[in-house]
N, C-alpha and C positions, 0 to 999 in steps of 0.2 A: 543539592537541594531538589527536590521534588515538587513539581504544580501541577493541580488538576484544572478542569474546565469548569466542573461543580462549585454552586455557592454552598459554604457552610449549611445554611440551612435544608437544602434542599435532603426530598427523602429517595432516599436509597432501598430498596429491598435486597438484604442481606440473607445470601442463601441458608436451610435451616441444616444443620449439619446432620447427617447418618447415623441414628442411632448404632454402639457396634450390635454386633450380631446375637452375643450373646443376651442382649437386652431386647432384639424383638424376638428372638425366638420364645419367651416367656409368656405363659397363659395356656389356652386350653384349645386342642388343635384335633381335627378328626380326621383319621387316616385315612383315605375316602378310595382310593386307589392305589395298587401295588403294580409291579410289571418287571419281568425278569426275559432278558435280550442274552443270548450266546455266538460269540463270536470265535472265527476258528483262528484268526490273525489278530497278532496283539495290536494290532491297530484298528480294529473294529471295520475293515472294510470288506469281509468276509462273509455276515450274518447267514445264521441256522436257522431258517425263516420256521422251519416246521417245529421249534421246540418253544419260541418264542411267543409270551405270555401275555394278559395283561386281567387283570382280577377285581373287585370289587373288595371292598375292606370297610369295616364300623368300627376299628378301635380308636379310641378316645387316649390322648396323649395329653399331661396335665404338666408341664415345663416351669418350675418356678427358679430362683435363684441359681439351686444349685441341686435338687432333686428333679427324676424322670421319673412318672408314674403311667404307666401303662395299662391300659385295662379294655374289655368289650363295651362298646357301647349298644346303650337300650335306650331305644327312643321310648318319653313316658307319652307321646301322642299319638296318634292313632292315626294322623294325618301324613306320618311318614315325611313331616318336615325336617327329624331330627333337630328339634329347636330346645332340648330338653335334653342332657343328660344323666342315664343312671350308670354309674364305674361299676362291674361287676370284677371279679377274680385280678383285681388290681395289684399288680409287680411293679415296687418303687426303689429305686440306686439313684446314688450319686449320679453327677453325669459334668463332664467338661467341655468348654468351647476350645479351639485352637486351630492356629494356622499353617496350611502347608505352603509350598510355594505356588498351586493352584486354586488354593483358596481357603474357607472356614469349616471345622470339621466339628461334630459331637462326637464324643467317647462316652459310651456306659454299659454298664454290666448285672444285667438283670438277677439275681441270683441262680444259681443253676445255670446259667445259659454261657455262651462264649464273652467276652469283649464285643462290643459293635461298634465299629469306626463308619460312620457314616458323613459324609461331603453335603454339606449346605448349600446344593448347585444354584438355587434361585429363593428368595425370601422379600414379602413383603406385607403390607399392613393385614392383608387377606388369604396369601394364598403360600405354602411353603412345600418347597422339593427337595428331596435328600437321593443320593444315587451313593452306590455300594459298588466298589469295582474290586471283582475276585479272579486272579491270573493262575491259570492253569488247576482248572479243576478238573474231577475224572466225574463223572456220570455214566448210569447205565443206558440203556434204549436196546428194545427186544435181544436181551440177553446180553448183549457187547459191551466193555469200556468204550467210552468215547471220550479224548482228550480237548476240551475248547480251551484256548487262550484266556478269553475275558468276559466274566459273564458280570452282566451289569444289570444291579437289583435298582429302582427308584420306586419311593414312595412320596406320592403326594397328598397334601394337607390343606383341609379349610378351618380359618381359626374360627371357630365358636364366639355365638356372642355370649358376651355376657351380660345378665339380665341384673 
């Protein structure tokens, strides 16, 4: 048998439980930054300082249930709040959540394009990151192959509001 210290009526604050992933990743999210890091050791403590990226991005990502629609975004203001979006040249696929043993993944496949397995490294009410890890790719640079280990794409996201 079990006793606590607590009277019956007293109040508790019961923690609110985590929505899963695949439920906040839903709604409308702006891809706001990209950044592509190459590493020559599969363990990433190597870095190729001089090829490594980091980029500005406006595409507008629209996540519901169970479709990925993708598209450029056009701010309709003038103010450069991007508080307004218009989708232009918009690509929509399926799309899946799942898990590896490091963590929560999307899968989808834009027509035309490869598969994208992208990792759901941080996610919250406002702010969402996805990182890409590609092992042993060849690239060029002034005429030569060059073999890196791991090159690791992230793209980060501000959810849009909605009005």
């Amino acid at each position: 048998m079990f006793t606590g210290c607590q009277e019956p009526d007293d109040d508790v604050d019961m923690p609110v439980p985590e929505k899963p992933v695949a439920e906040q990743i839903q709604g409308e999210w702006l891809n706001y930054q990209g950044s592509n890091e190459y590493f020559f050791n599969p363990d990433r403590t190597d870095p190729y300082e001089e090829w490594n990226e980091t980029f500005e991005l406006t595409d507008a990502y629209r996540l519901d249930a169970s479709n990925i629609s993708r598209g450029y975004a056009i701010t309709s203001d003038y103010d450069g709040a991007f508080s307004h979006y218009i989708y232009t040249d918009v690509d929509t696929a399926p799309y899946t959540v799942f898990k590896r043993p490091d963590g929560d993944y999307i899968r989808y496949q834009i027509p035309g394009q490869q598969v994208q397995d992208w990792k759901i490294a941080a996610i919250n009410d406002s702010t969402m990151t996805w990182e890409q890890e590609k092992r042993n790719m060849t690239y060029f640079s002034a005429g030569n192959e060059v073999l890196v280990a791991v090159t690791l794409n992230t793209m980060k996201f501000r959810r849009l509001k909605v009005d």
